[in-house]
C-alpha positions, 0 to 999 in steps of 0.5 A: 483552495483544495488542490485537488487535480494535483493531488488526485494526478500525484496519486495516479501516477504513484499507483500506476507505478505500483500497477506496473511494477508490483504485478509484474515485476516478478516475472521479470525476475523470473525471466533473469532465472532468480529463485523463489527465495531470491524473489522474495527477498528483493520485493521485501526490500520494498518493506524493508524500506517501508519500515526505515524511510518513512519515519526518517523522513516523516522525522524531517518534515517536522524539524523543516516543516514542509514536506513537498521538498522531501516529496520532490526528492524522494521521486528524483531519487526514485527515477536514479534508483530503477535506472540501475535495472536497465544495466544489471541482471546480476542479483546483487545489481538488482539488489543493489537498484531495489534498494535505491529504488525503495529507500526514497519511493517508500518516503513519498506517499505518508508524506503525500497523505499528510499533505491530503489530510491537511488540505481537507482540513475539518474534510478528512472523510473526502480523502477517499475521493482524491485517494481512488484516483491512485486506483484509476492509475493502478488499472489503466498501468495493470491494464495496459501493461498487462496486454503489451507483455502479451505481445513483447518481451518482458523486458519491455517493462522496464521502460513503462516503469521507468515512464510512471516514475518520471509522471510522479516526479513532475506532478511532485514539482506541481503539488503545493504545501499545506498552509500550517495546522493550527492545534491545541497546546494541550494535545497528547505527546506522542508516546503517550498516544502510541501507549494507549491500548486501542493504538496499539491494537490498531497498529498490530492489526494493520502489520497483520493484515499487509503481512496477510497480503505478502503472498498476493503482491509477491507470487499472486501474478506467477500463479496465475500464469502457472495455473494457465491464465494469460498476462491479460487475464491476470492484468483483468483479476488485478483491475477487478480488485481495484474497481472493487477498491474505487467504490469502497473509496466512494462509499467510505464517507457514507460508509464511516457516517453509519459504522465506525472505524472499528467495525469497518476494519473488523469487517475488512480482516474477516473479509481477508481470512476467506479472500486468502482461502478461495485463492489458494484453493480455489485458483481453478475456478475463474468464479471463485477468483473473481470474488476473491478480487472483488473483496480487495474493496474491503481487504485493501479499500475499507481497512486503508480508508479506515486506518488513516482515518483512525491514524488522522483522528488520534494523532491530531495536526500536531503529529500528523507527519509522523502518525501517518509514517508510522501506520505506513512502516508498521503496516506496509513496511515491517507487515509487508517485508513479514509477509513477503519473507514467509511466502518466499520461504512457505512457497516452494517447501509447502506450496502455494495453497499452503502460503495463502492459509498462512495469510489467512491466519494472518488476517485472523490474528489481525481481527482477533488483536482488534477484539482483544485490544480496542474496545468499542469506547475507544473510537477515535473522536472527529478531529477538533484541531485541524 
């Protein structure tokens, strides 16, 4: 039987943490007066880790066979990490914490996809529908936490964190391994699978596209206050976007019924390239920036739903774990700390309508990878093997 209450409170409380942190948390750093630079490079460590943690522990759920251990883990290891923020704001403590912090947090969610799309089995399509209630946390944290600092200390963040952390860790003890996946003898190995050129082109595409979004998660929320909008507002553009996200996830099995993954994710890029541009030139107008908002169902929604699925097809139950590890330190990990890095540096030496063209051209390289090298018979089969 689905366990889809764990499942979906899993999600929600991860992605409550990343409403809570990721908007926010910038500005923490701020109030401890680190440079644009500094900011930069302690939230790239988020991707850093991305690019490291996931593969190692996608490499040891497969030698265990079983990822709930690793999961549980990961979220314990989590809390000890962000408890170190509570007794530094030195840069080096801080640094110190954030990597601690993402080191295990970043093991967590391929791993926790894995064990969705095993559950679904021969469902794959209504992964959408489990994965929106991340969404819902993200805007009740973005929400809540956004009107508290309105009226209290930026500080104050530190223990809201702290309280979607242990949530996660609690539902990670509630979540029940997938029964194992029966799969062919015969399937690929898994170099052969990442030598095919529309992978690669796929996996080239997706580190493009997060580094596309670097300049958003890092300095989105700092620019928003710079140009005048209160935490409220700005805890309502990042709600906006995320609703937007929810209806693509509910749509996403209508939405790959009638188009193919190919097309879903060269709509979400060309979507991108103007979502970028209206930010950067355009954070004056409350209109443009809603809109802008609003194409995070296709810049996030549509290209993440479209990438698992395609990650879920091509490497089959065999290679499950560490196909979807791959995706995550390719895309979130090596194209976020990318991402993240250039905008540190682009942000303060040619501002931030300049940083956001950058990621911009990103998402059009991301599209112009797909065109090049996946080509339209290369869609991935439906899964047989589930």
């Amino acid at each position: 039987m689905l366990p889809y209450w764990r499942l979906s409170a899993y999600y929600f409380f991860y992605f409550a943490f990343v409403g809570t942190f990721a908007p926010y948390f910038s500005l923490y750093l701020k109030s401890l007066s680190f440079s644009a630079w500094d900011i930069g490079v302690l939230n790239s460590l988020m991707q850093v880790m991305r690019v490291v943690a996931p593969n190692l522990w996608g490499w040891l759920a497969e030698r265990i066979g079983a990822q709930t251990p690793i999961v549980r883990l990961a979220g314990l290891m989590s809390i000890a990490g962000f408890s170190v923020f509570f007794f530094t704001k030195s840069f080096s403590g801080v640094f110190l914490g954030m990597a601690l912090l993402a080191f295990f947090w970043s093991a967590a969610i391929p791993l926790v996809d894995t064990l969705t799309l095993s559950h679904l089995g021969s469902e794959a399509q209504r992964y959408g529908r489990i994965r929106l209630w991340g969404s819902i946390g993200f805007i009740v944290a973005v929400l809540a936490v956004g009107a508290a600092l309105d009226s209290m200390p930026v500080a104050g963040l530190l223990p809201m964190a702290m309280a979607t952390l242990i949530g996660i860790f609690c539902c990670a003890l509630l979540i029940p391994e997938a029964p194992p996946q029966r799969h062919s003898g015969d399937h690929a190995p898994i170099g052969e699978i990442l030598r095919r050129p529309a992978v690669r082109a796929l996996f080239v595409a997706c580190f493009l596209m997060s580094a596309a979004h670097g300049a958003l998660y890092v300095f989105y929320s700092l620019y928003l206050v710079g140009h005048g909008y209160g935490t409220t507002a700005v805890g309502w553009l990042w709600t906006l976007g995320v609703l937007a996200e929810i209806g693509v996830f509910l749509a996403m099995p209508r939405l790959l019924r009638r188009f193919s993954i190919r097309s879903v994710l060269l709509a979400s890029h060309a979507c991108a390239v103007l979502r970028f541009l209206i930010i950067g030139w355009g954070v004056e107008s409350a209109p443009l920036l809603v809109l802008a908002q609003l194409l995070h169902g296709a810049t996030f929604g549509a290209y993440h739903a479209g990438a698992v699925a395609a990650v879920g097809r091509w490497f089959g139950a065999q290679h499950q774990s560490r196909g979807q590890a791959i995706y995550g330190s390719v895309s979130f990990g090596a194209g976020g700390m990318a991402g993240g890095l250039a905008s540190g540096l682009a942000w303060d030496t040619l501002g931030p309508a300049a940083t956001y063209s950058i990621s911009s051209l990103f998402a059009l390289l991301g599209l112009v990878a797909i065109l090049a090298g996946w080509r339209d018979g290369a869609e991935p089969a439906e899964p047989c093997d589930r």
